[in-house]
PAGUBA-604860 format. One record per residue (C-alpha): x, y, z. Coordinates in nm, 3 decimals, always signed. Layout:
<pts>
<pt <X Y Z>>
...
</pts>
This chain:
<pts>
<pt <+2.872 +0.038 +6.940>>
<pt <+2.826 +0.372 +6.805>>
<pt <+2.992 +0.287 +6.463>>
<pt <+2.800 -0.003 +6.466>>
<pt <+2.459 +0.182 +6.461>>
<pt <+2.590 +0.483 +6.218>>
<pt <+2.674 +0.163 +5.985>>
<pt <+2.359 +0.009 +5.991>>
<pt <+2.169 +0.342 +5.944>>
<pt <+2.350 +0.402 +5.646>>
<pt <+2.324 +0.036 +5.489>>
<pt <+1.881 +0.061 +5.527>>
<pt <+1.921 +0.406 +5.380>>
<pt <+2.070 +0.275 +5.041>>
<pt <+1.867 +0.003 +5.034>>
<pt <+1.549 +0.242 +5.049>>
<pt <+1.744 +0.514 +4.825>>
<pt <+1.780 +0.132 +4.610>>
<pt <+1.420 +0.046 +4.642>>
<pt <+1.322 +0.430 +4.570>>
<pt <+1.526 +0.432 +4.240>>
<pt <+1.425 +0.049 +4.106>>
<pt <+1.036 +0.222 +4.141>>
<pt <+1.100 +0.551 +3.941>>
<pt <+1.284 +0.328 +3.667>>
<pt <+1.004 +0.108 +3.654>>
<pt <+0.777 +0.400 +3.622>>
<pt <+0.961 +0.572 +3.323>>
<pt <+1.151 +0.298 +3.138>>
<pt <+0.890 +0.028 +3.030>>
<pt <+1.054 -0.108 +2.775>>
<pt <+1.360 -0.206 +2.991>>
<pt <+1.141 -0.364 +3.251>>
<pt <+0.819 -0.521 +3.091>>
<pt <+0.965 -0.829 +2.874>>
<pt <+0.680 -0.822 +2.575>>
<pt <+0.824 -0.450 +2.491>>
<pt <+1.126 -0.509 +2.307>>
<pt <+1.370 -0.245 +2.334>>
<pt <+1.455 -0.264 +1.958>>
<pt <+1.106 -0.177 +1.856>>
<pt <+1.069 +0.127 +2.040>>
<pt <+1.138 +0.451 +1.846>>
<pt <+1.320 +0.641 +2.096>>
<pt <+1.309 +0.703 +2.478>>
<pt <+1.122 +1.026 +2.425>>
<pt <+0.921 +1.025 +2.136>>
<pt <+0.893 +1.409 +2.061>>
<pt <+0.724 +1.619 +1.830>>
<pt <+1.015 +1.634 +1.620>>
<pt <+0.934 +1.269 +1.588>>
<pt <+0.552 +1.301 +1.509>>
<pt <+0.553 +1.525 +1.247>>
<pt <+0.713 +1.393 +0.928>>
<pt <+0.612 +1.267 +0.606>>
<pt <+0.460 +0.940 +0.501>>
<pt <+0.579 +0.926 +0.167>>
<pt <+0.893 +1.096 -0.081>>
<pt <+0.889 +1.177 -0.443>>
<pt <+1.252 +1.114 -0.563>>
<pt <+1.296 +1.347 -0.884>>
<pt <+1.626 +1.224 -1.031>>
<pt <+1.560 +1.460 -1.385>>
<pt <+1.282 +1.489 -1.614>>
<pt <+1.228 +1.101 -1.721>>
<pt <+1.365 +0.894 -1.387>>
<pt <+1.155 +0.950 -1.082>>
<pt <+1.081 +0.730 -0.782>>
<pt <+0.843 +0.719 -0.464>>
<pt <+0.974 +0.587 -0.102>>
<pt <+0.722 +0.522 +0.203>>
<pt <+1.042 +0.492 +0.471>>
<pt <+1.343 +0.658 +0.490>>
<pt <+1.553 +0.514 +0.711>>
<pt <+1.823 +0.338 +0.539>>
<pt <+1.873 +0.720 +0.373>>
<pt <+1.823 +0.989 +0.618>>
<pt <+1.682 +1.219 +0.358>>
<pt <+1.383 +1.368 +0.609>>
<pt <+1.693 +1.392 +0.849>>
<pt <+1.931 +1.600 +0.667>>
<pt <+1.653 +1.803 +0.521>>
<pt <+1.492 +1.907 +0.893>>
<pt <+1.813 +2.143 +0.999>>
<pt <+1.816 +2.324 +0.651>>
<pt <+1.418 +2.350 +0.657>>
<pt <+1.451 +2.493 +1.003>>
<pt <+1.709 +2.702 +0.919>>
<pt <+1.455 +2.859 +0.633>>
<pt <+1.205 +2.905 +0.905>>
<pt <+1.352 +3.125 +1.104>>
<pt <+1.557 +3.314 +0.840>>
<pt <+1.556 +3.679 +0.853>>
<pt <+1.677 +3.692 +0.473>>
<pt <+1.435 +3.535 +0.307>>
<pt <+1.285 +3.593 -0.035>>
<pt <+0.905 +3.427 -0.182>>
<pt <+0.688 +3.389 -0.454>>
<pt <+0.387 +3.253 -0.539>>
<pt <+0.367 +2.967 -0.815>>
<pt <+0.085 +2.864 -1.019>>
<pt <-0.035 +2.455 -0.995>>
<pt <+0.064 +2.407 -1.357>>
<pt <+0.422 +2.599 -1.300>>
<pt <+0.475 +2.432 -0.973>>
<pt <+0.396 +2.058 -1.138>>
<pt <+0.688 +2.146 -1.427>>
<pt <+0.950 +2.184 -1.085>>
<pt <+0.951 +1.759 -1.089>>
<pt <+1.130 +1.723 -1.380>>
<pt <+1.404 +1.930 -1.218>>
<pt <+1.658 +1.736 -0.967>>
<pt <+1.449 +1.761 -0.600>>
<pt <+1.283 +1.603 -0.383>>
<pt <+0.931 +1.632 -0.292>>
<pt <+0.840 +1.530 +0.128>>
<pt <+0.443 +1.448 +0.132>>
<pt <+0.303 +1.455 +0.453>>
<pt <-0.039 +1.251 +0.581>>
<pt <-0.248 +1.541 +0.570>>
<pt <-0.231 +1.934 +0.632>>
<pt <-0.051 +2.055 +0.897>>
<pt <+0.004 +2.375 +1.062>>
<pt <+0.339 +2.522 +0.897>>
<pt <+0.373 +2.698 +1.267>>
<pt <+0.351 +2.320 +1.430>>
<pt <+0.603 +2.158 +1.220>>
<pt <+0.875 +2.516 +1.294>>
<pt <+0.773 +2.425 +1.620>>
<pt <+0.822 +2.093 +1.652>>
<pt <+1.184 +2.202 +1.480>>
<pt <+1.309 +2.367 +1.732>>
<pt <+1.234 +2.696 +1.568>>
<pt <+1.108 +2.934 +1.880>>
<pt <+1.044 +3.214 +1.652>>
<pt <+0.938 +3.117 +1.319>>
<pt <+0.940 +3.387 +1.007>>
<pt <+0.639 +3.510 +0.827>>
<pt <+0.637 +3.185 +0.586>>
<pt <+0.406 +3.089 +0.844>>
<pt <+0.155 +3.329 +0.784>>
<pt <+0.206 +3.309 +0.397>>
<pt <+0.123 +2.944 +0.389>>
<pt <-0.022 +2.837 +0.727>>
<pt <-0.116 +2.483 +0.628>>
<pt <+0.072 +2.277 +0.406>>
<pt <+0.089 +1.896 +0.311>>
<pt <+0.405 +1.913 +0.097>>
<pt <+0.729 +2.022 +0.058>>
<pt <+0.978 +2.023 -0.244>>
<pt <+1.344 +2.071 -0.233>>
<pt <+1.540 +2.174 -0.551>>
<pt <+1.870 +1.980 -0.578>>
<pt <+2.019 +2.074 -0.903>>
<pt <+2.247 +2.344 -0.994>>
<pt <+2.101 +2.680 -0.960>>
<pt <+2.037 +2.919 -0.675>>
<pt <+1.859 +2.665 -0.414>>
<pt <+1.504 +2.756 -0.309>>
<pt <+1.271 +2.558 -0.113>>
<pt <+0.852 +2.518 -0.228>>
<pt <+0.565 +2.492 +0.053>>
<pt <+0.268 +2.346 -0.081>>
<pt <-0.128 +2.305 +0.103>>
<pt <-0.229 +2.139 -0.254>>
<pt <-0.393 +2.396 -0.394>>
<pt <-0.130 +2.744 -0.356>>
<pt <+0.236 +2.686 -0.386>>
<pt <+0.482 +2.940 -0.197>>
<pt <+0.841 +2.942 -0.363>>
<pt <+1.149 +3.058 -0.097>>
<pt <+1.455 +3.144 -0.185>>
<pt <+1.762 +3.179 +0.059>>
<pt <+2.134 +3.204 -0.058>>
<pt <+2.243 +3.070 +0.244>>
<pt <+2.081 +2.725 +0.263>>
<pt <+2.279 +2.445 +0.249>>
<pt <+2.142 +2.172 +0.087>>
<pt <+2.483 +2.013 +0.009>>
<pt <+2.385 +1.690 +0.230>>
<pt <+2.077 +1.620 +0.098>>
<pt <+2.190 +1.647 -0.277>>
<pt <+2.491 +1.353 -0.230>>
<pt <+2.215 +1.129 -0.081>>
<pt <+1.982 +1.172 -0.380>>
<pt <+2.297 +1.110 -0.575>>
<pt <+2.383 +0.785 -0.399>>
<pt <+2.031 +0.676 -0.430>>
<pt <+2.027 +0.743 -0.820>>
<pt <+2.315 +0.531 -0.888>>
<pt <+2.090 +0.247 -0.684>>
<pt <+1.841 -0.003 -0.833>>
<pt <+1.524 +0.170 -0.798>>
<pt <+1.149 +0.150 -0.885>>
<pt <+1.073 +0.370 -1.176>>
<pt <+0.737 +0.625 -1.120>>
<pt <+0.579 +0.748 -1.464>>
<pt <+0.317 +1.092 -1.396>>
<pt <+0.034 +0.972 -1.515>>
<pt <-0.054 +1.261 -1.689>>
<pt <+0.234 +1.252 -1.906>>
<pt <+0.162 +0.883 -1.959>>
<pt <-0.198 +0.846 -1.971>>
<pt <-0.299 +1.188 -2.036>>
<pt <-0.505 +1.162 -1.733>>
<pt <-0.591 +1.512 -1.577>>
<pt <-0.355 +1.362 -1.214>>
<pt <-0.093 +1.422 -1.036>>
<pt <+0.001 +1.101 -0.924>>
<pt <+0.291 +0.881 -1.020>>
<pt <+0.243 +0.478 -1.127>>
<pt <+0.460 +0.210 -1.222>>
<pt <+0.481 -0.015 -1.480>>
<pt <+0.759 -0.241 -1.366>>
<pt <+0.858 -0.361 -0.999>>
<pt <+1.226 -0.404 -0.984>>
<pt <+1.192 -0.586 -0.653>>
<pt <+0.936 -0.811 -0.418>>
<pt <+0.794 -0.683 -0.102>>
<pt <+0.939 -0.974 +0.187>>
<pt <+0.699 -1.192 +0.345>>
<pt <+0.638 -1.108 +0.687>>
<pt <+0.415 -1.241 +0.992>>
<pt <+0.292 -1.067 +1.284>>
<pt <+0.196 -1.099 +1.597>>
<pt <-0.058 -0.918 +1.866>>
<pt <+0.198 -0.735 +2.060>>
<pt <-0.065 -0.769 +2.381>>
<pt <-0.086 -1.141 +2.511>>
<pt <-0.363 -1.170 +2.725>>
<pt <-0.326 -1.532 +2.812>>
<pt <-0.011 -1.398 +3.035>>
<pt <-0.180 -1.235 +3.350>>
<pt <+0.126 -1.141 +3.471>>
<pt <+0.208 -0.905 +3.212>>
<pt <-0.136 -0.771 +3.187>>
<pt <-0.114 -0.645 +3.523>>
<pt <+0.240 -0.509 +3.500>>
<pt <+0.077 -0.350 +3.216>>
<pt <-0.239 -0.223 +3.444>>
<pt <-0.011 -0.103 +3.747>>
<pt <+0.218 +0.077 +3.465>>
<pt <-0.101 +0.301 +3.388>>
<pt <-0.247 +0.365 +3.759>>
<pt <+0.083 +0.381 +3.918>>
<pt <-0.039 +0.208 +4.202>>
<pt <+0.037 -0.182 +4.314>>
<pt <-0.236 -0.427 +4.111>>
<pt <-0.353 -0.518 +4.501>>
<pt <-0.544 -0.147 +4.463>>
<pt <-0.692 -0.229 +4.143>>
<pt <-1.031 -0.400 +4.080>>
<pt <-0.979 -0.672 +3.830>>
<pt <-1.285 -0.776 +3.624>>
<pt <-1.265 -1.062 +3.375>>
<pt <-1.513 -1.047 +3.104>>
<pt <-1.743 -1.347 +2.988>>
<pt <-1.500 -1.289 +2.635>>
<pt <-1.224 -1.352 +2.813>>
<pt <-1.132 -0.948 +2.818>>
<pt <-1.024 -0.791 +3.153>>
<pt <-1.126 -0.479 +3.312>>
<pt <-0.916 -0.273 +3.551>>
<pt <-1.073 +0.019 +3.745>>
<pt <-0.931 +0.258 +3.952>>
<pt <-1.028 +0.620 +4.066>>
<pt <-1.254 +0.608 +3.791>>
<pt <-0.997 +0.589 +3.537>>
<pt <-1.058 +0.229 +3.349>>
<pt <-0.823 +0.015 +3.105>>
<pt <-0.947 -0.293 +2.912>>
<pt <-0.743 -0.532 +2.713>>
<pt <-0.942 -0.702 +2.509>>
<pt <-0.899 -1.035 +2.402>>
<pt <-0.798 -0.986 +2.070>>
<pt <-0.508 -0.752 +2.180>>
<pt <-0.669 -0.449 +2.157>>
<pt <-0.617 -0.190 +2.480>>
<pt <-0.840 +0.117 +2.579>>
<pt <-0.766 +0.336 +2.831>>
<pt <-1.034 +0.604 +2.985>>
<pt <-0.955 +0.870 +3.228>>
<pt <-1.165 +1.166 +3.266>>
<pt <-1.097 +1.526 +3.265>>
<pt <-0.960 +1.631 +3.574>>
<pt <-1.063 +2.048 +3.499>>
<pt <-1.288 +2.196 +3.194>>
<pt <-1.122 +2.264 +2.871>>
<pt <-1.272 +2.554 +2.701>>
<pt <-0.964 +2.616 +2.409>>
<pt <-0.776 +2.392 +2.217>>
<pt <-0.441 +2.433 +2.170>>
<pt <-0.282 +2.189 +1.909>>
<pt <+0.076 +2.252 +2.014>>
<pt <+0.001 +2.200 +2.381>>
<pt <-0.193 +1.851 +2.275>>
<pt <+0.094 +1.730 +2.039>>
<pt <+0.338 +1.729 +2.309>>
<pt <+0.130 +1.592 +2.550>>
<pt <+0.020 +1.289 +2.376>>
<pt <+0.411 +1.270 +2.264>>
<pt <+0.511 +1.240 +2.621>>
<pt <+0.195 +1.016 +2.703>>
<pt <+0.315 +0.722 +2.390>>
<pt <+0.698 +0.761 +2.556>>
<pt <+0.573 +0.682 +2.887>>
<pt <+0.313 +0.432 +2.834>>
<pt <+0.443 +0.100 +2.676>>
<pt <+0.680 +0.306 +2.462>>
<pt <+0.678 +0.389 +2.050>>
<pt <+0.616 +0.168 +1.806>>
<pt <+0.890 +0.133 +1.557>>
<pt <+0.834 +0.356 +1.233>>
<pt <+0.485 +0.572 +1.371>>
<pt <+0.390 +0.892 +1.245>>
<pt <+0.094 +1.106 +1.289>>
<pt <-0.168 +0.990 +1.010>>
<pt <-0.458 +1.231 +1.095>>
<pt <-0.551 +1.517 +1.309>>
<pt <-0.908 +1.576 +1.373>>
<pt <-1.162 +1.866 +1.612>>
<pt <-1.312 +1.719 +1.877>>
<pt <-1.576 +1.815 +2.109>>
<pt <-1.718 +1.611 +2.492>>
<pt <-1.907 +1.764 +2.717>>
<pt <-1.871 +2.068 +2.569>>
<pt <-1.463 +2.063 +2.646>>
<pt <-1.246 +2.118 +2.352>>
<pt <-0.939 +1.883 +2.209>>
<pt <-0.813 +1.681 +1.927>>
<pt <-0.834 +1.277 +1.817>>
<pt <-0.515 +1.238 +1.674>>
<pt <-0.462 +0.887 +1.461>>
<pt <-0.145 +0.702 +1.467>>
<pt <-0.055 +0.469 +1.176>>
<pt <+0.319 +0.237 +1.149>>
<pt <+0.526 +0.090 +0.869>>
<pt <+0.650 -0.216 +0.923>>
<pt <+1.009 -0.335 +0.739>>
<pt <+0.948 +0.056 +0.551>>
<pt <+0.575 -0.042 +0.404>>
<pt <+0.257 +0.124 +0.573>>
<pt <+0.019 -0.166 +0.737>>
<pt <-0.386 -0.113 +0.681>>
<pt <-0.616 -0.282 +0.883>>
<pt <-0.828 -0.584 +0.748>>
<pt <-1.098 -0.607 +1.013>>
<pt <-1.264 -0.358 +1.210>>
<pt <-1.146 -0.434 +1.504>>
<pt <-0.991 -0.090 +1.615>>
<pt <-1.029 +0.233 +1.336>>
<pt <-0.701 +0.278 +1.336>>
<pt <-0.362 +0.133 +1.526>>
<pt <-0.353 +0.459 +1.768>>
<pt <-0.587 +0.661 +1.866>>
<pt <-0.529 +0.967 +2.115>>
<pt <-0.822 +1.195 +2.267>>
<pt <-0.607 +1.439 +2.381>>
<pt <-0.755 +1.809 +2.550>>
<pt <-0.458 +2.023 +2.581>>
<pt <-0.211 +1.847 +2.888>>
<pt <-0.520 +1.576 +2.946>>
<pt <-0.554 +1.246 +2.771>>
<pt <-0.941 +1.118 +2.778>>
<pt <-0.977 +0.836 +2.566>>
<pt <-0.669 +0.556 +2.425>>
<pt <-0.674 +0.302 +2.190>>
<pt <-0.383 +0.094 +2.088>>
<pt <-0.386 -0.228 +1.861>>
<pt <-0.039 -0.269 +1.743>>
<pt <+0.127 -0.608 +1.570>>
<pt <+0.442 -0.670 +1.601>>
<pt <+0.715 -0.846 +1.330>>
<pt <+0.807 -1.180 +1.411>>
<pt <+1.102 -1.174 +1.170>>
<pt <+1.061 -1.489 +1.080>>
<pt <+1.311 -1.599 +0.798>>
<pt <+1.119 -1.875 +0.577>>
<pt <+1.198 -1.936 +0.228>>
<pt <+0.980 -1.670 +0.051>>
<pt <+0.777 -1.808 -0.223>>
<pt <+0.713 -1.450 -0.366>>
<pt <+1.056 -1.434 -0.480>>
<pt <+0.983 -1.612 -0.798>>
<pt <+0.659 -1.407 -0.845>>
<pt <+0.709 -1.106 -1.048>>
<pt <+0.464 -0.871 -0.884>>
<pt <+0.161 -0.659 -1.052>>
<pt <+0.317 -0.282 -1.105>>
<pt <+0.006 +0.015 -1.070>>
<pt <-0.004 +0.024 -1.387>>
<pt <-0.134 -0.326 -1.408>>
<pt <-0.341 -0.294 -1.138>>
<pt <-0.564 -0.018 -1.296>>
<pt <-0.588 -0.176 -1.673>>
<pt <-0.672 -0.566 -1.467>>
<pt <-0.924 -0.390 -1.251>>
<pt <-1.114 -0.103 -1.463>>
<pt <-1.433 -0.301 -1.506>>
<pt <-1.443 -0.311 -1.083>>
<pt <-1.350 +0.075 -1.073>>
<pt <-1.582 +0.184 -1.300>>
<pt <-1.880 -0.005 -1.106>>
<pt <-1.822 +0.139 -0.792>>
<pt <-1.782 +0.488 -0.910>>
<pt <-2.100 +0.428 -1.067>>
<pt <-2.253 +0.366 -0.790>>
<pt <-2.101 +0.615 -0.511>>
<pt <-2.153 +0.923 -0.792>>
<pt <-2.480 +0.799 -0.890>>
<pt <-2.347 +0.852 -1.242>>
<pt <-2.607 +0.806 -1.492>>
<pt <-2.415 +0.567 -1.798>>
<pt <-2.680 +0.715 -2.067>>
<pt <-2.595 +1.077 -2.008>>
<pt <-2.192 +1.004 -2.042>>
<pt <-1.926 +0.851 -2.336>>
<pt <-1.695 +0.555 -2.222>>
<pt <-1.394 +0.733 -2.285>>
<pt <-1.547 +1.050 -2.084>>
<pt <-1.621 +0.811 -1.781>>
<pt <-1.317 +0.631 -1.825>>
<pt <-1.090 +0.980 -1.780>>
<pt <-1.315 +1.105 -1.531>>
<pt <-1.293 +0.788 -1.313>>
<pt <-0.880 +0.773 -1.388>>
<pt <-0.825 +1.119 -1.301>>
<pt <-1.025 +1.040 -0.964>>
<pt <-0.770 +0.848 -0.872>>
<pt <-0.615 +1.011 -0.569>>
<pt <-0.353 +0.768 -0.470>>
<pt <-0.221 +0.432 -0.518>>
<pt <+0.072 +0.299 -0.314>>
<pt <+0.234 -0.012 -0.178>>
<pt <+0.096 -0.110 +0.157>>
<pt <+0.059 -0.469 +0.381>>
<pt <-0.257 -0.557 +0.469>>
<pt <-0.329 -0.712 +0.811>>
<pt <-0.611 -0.961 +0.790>>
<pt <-0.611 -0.935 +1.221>>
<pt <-0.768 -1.320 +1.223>>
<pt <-0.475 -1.472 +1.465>>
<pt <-0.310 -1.352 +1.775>>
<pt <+0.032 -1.482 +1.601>>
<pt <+0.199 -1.539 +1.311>>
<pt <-0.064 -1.385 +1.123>>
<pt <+0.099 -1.347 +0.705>>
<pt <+0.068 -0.975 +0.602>>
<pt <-0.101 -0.960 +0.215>>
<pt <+0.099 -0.775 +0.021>>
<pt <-0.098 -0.530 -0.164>>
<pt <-0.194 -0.204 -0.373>>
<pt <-0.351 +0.030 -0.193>>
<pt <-0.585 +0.271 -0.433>>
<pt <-0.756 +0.513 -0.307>>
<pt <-1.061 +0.699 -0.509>>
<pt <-1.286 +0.926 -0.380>>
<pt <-1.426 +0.807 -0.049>>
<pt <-1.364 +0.433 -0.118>>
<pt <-1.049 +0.206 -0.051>>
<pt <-0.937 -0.067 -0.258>>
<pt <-0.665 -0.321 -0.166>>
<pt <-0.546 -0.561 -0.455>>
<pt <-0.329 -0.861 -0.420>>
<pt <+0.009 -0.737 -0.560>>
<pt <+0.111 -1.133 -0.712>>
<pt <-0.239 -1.207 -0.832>>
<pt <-0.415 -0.866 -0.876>>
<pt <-0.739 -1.001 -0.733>>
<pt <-0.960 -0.755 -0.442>>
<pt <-0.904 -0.810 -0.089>>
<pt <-1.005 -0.504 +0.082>>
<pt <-1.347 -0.235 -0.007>>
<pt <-1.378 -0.021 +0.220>>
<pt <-1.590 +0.314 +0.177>>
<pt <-1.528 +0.614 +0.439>>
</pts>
C-alpha cells in the first residue's frame, strides 16, 4: 500500500514538473509554439546586440575601375568575418593611427577594400561593446561616432579606416588578420556583379556616391503578407497572454467599432489593429533620470527575442533622444530586408516597421507592422524587362528633381545658370539605392514595387525600376 502511494506521489509530481516546464517554454520560445511565427523567419533565439548593430549597405572595391554596392550579406559572410578582426583592433594594445584628409581618404576606394556603411552614427564604444570587447582601446575616444568603416584588402601592411563622414581615423596593426575577408572579396570578384561608377569621376559631380549604368540582373517578384491576422481570435489572444503573462480569462478584451481589439491589463494595454499593425503601452514602473544607450540596446534586444521573435534580416535603422514626463530614453527604429533588398513603407500606416521607446531596462511604448514573404513562385514577368540602372533614373527624371528642389530651397531660377543648378541639385544627391516598396493596401499577397530609392535633401523619391515613372514623394 505504501509503494502504492510513494508511486502515485511521484507520477502527479512529473506531471506538475510537466505542466511547469510546457508554461516556461511557452513563455520564452514563441516561435515554436504560436503557429503564425515561423521558425525560419526568426533571426535567432536571442537577438543580441551583436545582432543590432551592423551595416545596411557594403561598398565592394575590387581596384580602381570595378566597384560594386551590396544591401545583404548573407550568402557572403563578409560583416561576419570582418567582426572578430575589427574586435580584435579594438582592444589592441599595439595599435598605431592617423588622421586622413576627406580628399585622401576618398583616393583609398580605388585600392582593393571594402567599405561597411552603417544606417547612421553610432557610438564606436557601442559597436566594441556589442563585440564582445569589455575593454575597448583609445580608438574610441579618437573617433567616438562613426557611420563607416573601410577595410584595405590588397597587398601592403593591412590597416583598418573609421569614418563619422566628416574626419577619417587610419589604424594600423601588424597583427590583424584579414586573410578571410580578402578570399571572399576574391570569390565575389570572379562573380557576375553590378558595376558602381563614383559619380564624381563620372559626372564630375562634387558626390560621393556610386551609380550604375547597367543592371546585370532583375530584382524577383515577391508578395507579402500582414504577418498579424486579426480575423483569427485565437491567435490574437495567444498573442495578448504572450505579453501579460497571465491567462486571456484576466484580460479585458475590447473590440473596436474598426474591427481593432484592445487588451488591458494592470494598466499596461496592447492593440492590434486591423490592418496588422500592434502597439504595446506599459508605463514606467520607477523614474528615469539618465539615459544609458548601452543599457537600452540590450534591453530592447532581449524585449524583440522574447516577444513574437526577430524578423528575418532587421537591423537598427535609427537611434533617436527622447524625453516623457521628464524621464529620459531612446526611440530606436527598426527597418528589414526582405530576399537581401530594404522594404520602405508606401502608406502611413506605422512610421516605420519597429519602433522601440525604450528608458534604460523599461520598454514604454511598441510598435510593430511587419510583412511577411509569401514565397510565392509565379512566372516573373520582369525577367524579360531590362531594368532602369541610377544612371537612367537621374537623366529620365531631372525635370521632376529640379522642381522640387526648387521649391524646398526656395531657389530663385533668375539669380542662378542651368548648369550651376543642375550641379548643385546632382551633387545634393545623398543616396540612391535599390529598395521594394510596400504599397500596405492588402492584408495578403500584396506585390512589392520594385524601385529606386533617391534620397535628396529632406525629400524621398521612389521610381519604378522597369518603367522609371514616380511612385513614392515623401518629404521628412
Amino acid at each position: 500500500m505504501f509503494k502504492e502511494r510513494v508511486k502515485t506521489f511521484l507520477l502527479l509530481s512529473l506531471v506538475f514538473i510537466s505542466v511547469f516546464l510546457t508554461r516556461r517554454l511557452w513563455i520564452q520560445m514563441p516561435y515554436e509554439i504560436l503557429p503564425i511565427f515561423q521558425k525560419e523567419e526568426a533571426l535567432s533565439a536571442n537577438y543580441l546586440l551583436t545582432d543590432m548593430i551592423k551595416p545596411d549597405k557594403y561598398l565592394l572595391n575590387f581596384d580602381e575601375k570595378n566597384h560594386t554596392i551590396f544591401h545583404n550579406d548573407d550568402n557572403n559572410n563578409l560583416w561576419t568575418s570582418a567582426r572578430s578582426s575589427l574586435a580584435d583592433i579594438l582592444s589592441s594594445n599595439n595599435i598605431k593611427t592617423e588622421i586622413l584628409s576627406t580628399e585622401e581618404f576618398l583616393t583609398y576606394h580605388k585600392k582593393k577594400s571594402i567599405v561597411f556603411y552603417f544606417p547612421e552614427k553610432f557610438s564606436t564604444y557601442i559597436l566594441a561593446r556589442s563585440l564582445d570587447v569589455v575593454k575597448p582601446n583609445n580608438i574610441t575616444e579618437k573617433m567616438t561616432n562613426i557611420d563607416n568603416i573601410y577595410f584595405y584588402l590588397g597587398r601592403e601592411e593591412p590597416y583598418v579606416v573609421f569614418s563619422d563622414g566628416n574626419e577619417h581615423l587610419k589604424v594600423y596593426d601588424l597583427n590583424i588578420d584579414l586573410g578571410n575577408v580578402k578570399n571572399k572579396l576574391k570569390i565575389i570578384e570572379e562573380k557576375d556583379y553590378t558595376f558602381y561608377y563614383p559619380i564624381r569621376e563620372t559626372l564630375n559631380i562634387d558626390s560621393d556616391i556610386y551609380i550604375t549604368y547597367r543592371m546585370s540582373k532583375n530584382m524577383p517578384l515577391v508578395y507579402v503578407e500582414n504577418e498579424l491576422d486579426i480575423d483569427d481570435i485565437e491567435e490574437v489572444r495567444s498573442i495578448a497572454e504572450m505579453f501579460f503573462k497571465k491567462n486571456i480569462d484576466y484580460i479585458r478584451e475590447i473590440v473596436e467599432n474598426n474591427g481593432s481589439i484592445l487588451y488591458v491589463y494592470n494598466q499596461k494595454v496592447l492593440k492590434i489593429n486591423r490592418d496588422g499593425l500592434l502597439e504595446y503601452f506599459s508605463p514606467l514602473e520607477e523614474p528615469v533620470k539618465e539615459r544609458n544607450l548601452y543599457i537600452s540596446l540590450n534591453t530592447a534586444s532581449e524585449f524583440l527575442s522574447s516577444y513574437m521573435g526577430v524578423p528575418k534580416d532587421l537591423y537598427l535603422s535609427k537611434i533617436e533622444e527622447i524625453e516623457s514626463e521628464q524621464n529620459l530614453g531612446y526611440k530606436l527604429t527598426f527597418n528589414y530586408r526582405i530576399r537581401g533588398i530594404p522594404i520602405v513603407l508606401g502608406k502611413d500606416i506605422v512610421e516605420d516597421f519597429i519602433q522601440i521607446d525604450v528608458f534604460n531596462e523599461h520598454i514604454r511604448n511598441y510598435k510593430r507592422f511587419i510583412r511577411r514573404d509569401m514565397n510565392i513562385k509565379v512566372q516573373d514577368m520582369a525577367e524579360a524587362s531590362q531594368m532602369f540602372s541610377a544612371f537612367d533614373i537621374i537623366n529620365a527624371n531631372y525635370q521632376l528633381l529640379e522642381k522640387g528642389y526648387i521649391q524646398d530651397n526656395k531657389v530663385v531660377i533668375e539669380d542662378i545658370k542651368s548648369e550651376e543648378l543642375r550641379e548643385e541639385i546632382l551633387s545634393s544627391i545623398i543616396d540612391i539605392s535599390l529598395a521594394y516598396l510596400d504599397p500596405c493596401l492588402n492584408k495578403n499577397k500584396e506585390e512589392l514595387v520594385a524601385v529606386w530609392l533617391l534620397k535628396i535633401g529632406d525629400r524621398t523619391y521612389a521610381f519604378d525600376v522597369y518603367s522609371g515613372n514616380l511612385v513614392l514623394s515623401r518629404k521628412q
